[in-house]
C-alpha positions, -999 to 999 in steps of 0.1 A, spaced: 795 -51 456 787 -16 458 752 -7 478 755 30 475 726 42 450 745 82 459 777 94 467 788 91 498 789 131 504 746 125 493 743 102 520 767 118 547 738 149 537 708 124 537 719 111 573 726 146 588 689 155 577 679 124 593 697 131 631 673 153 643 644 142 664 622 171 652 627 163 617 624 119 620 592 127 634 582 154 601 592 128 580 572 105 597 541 120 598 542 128 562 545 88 555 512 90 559 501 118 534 506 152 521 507 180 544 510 214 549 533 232 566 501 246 591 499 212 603 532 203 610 536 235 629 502 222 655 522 192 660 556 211 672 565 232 697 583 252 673 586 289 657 577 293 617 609 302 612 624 268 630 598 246 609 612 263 575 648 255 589 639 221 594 621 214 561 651 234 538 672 208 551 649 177 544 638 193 507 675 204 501 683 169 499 655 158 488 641 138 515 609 157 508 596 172 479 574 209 487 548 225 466 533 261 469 496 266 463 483 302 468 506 306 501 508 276 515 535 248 514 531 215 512 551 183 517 556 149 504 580 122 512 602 112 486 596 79 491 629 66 460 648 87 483 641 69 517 642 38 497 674 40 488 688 39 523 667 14 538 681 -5 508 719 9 519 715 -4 555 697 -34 548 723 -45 524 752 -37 551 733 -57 575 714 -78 552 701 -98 586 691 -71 610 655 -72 621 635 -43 614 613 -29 641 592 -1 642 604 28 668 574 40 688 598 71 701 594 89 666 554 86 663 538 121 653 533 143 683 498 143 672 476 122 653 466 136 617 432 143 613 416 137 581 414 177 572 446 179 580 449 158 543 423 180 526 429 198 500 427 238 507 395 253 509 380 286 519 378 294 552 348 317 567 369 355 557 368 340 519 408 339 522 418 296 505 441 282 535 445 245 545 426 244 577 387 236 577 
């Protein structure tokens, strides 16, 4: 029986993306809802440039999908992707227990404008933040 809805050079990509800290905790904070890039930075101790790293890799294989609006990115999780390999390891373990991990919870909580859609800020300029 074969499990594997990807090649096994896709998922040799999909679990690379998936063996950094920094970016199981992205992905799960955007379980939860769209975001923009703004907001995942607040929740890092990270550069610009070392968030854009992180999310080529998890859009390159399609982890998560990315939209630009005006100049902002924002992310959703590609939730067939992720899917498809909890349906790979659950079918090569078909018995394992599944258990939340509380050691990749967001670094911070999202806030509810964290989810809004971009407004204008006081200069006039549209941005993400309230």
């Amino acid at each position: 029986m074969n499990l594997m809805t990807y090649s096994t050079a896709e998922y040799a990509l999909l679990f690379k993306a998936l063996s950094d800290e920094t970016r199981l905790k992205i992905l799960n904070m955007l379980s939860g809802a769209e975001l923009c890039a703004c907001h995942l930075l607040e929740a890092f101790n990270i550069t610009q440039p070392t968030l854009s790293y992180h999310m080529k890799i998890l859009t390159e294989c399609e982890l998560v999908f990315a939209r630009k609006e005006a100049s902002w990115m924002f992310y959703t999780l590609n939730e067939e992707k992720i899917a498809s390999i909890a349906a790979l390891l659950t079918g090569i373990v078909p018995d394992a227990p599944v258990a939340p991990d509380a050691s990749i919870a967001p670094a911070v909580s999202v806030s509810a404008a964290a989810t809004a859609a971009p407004t204008n800020n006081e200069s006039g300029n549209r941005c993400c933040k309230k």
